[in-house]
C-alpha positions in Angstrom: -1.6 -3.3 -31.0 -1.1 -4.5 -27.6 -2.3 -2.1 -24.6 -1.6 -3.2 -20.9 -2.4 -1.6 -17.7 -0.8 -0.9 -14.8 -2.1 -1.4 -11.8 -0.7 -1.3 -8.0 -2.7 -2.4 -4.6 -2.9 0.3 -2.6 -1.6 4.4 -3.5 -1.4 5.2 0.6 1.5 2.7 0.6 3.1 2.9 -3.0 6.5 3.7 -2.6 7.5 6.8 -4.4 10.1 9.0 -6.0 11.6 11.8 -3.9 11.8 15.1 -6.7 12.8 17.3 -3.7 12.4 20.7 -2.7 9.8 22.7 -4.1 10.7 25.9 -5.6 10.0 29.5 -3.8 8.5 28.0 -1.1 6.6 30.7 0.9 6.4 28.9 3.8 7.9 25.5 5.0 10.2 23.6 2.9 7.9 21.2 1.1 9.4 18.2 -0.6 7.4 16.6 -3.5 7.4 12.9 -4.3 6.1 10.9 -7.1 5.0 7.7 -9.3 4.1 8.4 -12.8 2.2 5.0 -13.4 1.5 5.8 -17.0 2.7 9.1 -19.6 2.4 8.9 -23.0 2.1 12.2 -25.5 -1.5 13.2 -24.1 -1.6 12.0 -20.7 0.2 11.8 -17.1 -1.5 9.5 -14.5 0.1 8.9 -11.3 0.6 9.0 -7.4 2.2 12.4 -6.1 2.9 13.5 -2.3 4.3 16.3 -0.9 4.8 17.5 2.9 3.6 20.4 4.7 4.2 24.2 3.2 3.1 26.9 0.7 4.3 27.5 -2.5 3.1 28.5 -6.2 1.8 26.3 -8.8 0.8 26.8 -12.7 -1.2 24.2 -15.0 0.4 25.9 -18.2 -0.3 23.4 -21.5 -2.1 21.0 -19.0 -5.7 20.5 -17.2 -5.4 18.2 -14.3 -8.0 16.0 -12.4 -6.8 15.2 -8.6 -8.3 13.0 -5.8 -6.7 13.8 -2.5 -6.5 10.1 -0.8 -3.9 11.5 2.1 -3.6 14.9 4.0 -5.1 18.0 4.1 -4.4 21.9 3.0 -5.8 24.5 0.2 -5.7 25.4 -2.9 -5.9 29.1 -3.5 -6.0 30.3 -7.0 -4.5 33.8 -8.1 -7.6 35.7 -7.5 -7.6 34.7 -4.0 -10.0 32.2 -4.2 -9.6 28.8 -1.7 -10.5 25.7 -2.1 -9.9 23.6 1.4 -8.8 19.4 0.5 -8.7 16.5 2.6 -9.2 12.8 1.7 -11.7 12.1 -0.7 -11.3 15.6 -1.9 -11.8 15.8 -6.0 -10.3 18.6 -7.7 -10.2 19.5 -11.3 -7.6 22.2 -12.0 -8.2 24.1 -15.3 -5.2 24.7 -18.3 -4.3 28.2 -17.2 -4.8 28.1 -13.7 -2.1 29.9 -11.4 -2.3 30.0 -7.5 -0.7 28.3 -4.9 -0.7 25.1 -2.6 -0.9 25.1 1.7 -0.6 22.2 2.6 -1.0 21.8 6.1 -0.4 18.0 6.2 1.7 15.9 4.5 -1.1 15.3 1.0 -0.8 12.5 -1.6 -3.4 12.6 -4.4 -3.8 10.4 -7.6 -3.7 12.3 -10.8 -4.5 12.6 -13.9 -3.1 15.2 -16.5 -4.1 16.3 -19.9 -1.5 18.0 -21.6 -3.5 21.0 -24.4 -0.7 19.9 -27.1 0.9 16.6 -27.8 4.0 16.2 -25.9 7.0 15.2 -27.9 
């Protein structure tokens, strides 16, 4: 079986997908972007950006592992908890984590997510 890779020059510059609007934004009106660069039933990798605002996230069924190449903000988990990001910032987000991102300037990160059960 043949496997190839993907591969792209440069993820500042890699034109993305606009998704649109997040969802109960609780402040700003952040609009997400993204380039899924590879997804098969285990795994997500790709380039994701959104611009500035707050709103809640969930890593239900997934664990994710995130380096911020662009922007800047926090992540703040349910508990309260923050975690402040700029470029060069790694992250690894937990299955079951709930909180919210602030994103105080426009943030695109690489990522990498690992779904708990096979996706169909």
């Amino acid at each position: 079986m043949s496997h190839n890779s993907v591969s792209f020059s440069d993820p500042l510059t890699l034109t993305l997908d606009v998704v649109g609007p997040k969802p109960n934004p609780s402040r700003g009106e952040p609009v997400e972007s993204v380039k899924v660069l590879f997804e098969d039933a285990q795994i997500e990798a790709g380039v994701w950006e959104c611009t500035p605002g707050t709103f809640p996230s969930r890593r239900d069924g997934f664990r994710e592992a995130v380096t911020i190449i662009d922007g800047s903000g926090t992540l703040r988990d349910a508990d309260g908890n923050e975690t402040p990001f700029i470029a060069g910032t790694a992250l690894a987000i937990p299955e079951g984590w709930s909180g919210e991102w602030d994103i105080v300037e426009t943030t695109r990160k690489v990522y990498v997510v690992s779904y708990t059960e096979p996706r169909p």
